[in-house]
C-alpha positions as CSV (number, residue, x, y, z in Angstrom):
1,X,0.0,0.0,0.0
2,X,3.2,2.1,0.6
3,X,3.4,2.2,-2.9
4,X,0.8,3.3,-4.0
5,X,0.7,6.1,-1.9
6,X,4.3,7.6,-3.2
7,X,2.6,7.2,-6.5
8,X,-0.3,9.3,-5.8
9,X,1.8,11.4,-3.8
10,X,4.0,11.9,-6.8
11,X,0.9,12.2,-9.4
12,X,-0.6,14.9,-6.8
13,X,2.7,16.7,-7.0
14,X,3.3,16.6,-10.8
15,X,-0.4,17.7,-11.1
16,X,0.6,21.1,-8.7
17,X,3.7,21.6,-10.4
18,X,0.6,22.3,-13.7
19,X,-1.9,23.9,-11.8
20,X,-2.6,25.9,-8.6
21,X,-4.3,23.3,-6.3
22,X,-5.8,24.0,-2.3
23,X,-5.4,21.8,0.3
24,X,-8.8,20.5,-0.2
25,X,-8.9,19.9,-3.5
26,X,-5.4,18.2,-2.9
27,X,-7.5,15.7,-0.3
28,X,-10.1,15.3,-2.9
29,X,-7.7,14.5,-5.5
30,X,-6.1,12.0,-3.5
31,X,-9.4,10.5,-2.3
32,X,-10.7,9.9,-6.0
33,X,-7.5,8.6,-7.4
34,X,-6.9,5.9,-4.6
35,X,-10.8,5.0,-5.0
36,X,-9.5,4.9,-8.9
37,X,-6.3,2.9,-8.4
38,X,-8.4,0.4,-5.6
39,X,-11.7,-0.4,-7.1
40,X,-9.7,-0.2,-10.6
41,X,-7.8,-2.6,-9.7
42,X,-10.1,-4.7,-8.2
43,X,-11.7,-4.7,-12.0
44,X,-8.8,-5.5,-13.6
45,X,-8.0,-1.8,-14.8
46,X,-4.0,-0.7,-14.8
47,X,-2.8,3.0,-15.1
48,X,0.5,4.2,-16.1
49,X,2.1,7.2,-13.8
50,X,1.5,9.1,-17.1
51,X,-2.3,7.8,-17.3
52,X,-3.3,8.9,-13.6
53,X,-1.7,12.4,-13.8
54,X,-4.1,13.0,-17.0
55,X,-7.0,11.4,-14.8
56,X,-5.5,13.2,-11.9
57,X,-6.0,16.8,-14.2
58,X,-9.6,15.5,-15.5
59,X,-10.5,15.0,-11.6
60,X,-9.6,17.9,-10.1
61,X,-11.4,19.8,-13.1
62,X,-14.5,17.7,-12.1
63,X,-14.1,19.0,-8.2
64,X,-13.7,22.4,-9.1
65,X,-17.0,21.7,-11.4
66,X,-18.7,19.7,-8.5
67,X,-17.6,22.5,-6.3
68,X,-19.4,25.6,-8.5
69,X,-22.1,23.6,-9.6
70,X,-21.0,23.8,-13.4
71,X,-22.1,21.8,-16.2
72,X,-20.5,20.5,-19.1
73,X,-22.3,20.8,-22.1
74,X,-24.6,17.4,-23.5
75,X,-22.4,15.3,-25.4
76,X,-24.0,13.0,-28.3
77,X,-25.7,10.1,-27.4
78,X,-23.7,7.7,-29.8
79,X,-20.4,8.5,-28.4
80,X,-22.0,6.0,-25.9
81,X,-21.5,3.2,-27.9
82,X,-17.9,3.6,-28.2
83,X,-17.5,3.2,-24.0
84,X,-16.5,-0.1,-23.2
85,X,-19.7,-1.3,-19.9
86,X,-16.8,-2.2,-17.7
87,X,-15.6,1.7,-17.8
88,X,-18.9,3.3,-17.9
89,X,-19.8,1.1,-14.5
90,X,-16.2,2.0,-13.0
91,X,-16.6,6.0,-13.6
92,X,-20.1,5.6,-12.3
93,X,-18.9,3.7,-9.1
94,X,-16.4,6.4,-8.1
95,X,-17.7,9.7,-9.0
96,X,-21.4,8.3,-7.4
97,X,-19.7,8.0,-3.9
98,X,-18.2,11.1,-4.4
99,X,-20.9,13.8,-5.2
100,X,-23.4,11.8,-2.5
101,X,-20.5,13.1,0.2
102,X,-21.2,16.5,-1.6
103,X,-25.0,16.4,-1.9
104,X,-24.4,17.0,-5.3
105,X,-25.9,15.1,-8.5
106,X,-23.7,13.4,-10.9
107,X,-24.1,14.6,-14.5
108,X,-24.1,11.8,-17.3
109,X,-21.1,14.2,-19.1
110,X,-19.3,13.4,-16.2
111,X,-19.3,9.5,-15.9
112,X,-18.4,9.1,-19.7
113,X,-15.7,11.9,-19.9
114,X,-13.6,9.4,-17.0
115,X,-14.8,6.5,-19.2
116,X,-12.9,7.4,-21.6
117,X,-10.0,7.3,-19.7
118,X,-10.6,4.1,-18.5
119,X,-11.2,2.9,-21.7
120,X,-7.8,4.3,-22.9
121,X,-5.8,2.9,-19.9
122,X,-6.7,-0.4,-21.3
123,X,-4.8,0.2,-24.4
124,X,-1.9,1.1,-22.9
């Protein structure tokens, strides 16, 4: 578990080194991307160092959302298709458990944008 713990530390850090970043949205961060690496795992999903610092960026772009209650505009419904079940019920699974904590509702936009980056993670 040590491990994986430098590794998000480290993703975190390259992620600052980007962007300005708070404290809580550094605890966020770090909440979603060990849910991601954990449950992930559990599914059979791997991420390069590379893979969760893009995730990492997409994430804290969704807490900032989350956070101002800002929506992403609709995207088409047959960009659908292309997401592989096991990603769309992966994004689901850890961005649900995170806007309940906010009493916030979870936008379909968001689920299939981190999808997609499941779905690429396989491929790599």
């Amino acid at each position: 578990m040590n491990n994986t713990n430098v590794s998000l530390n480290t993703v975190i850090e390259e992620i600052c080194k980007k962007e300005v970043v708070t404290e809580y949205e550094k605890n966020q961060l770090g909440e979603l991307l060990k849910a991601i690496e954990l449950k992930g795992g559990e599914k059979g999903f791997s991420f390069t160092s590379n893979r969760l610092i893009l995730i990492g960026h997409h994430l804290l772009a969704f807490i900032r959302r989350i956070q101002n209650d800002s929506k992403l505009p609709p995207i088409e419904s047959d960009l659908w298709k292309e997401i592989s079940l096991s990603s769309k019920e992966l994004s689901t699974e850890i961005l649900q458990q995170y806007v309940q904590k906010q009493h916030k509702k979870l936008d379909s936009v968001e689920i299939f944008l981190l999808a997609v980056h499941f779905d690429v993670s396989k491929l790599e």
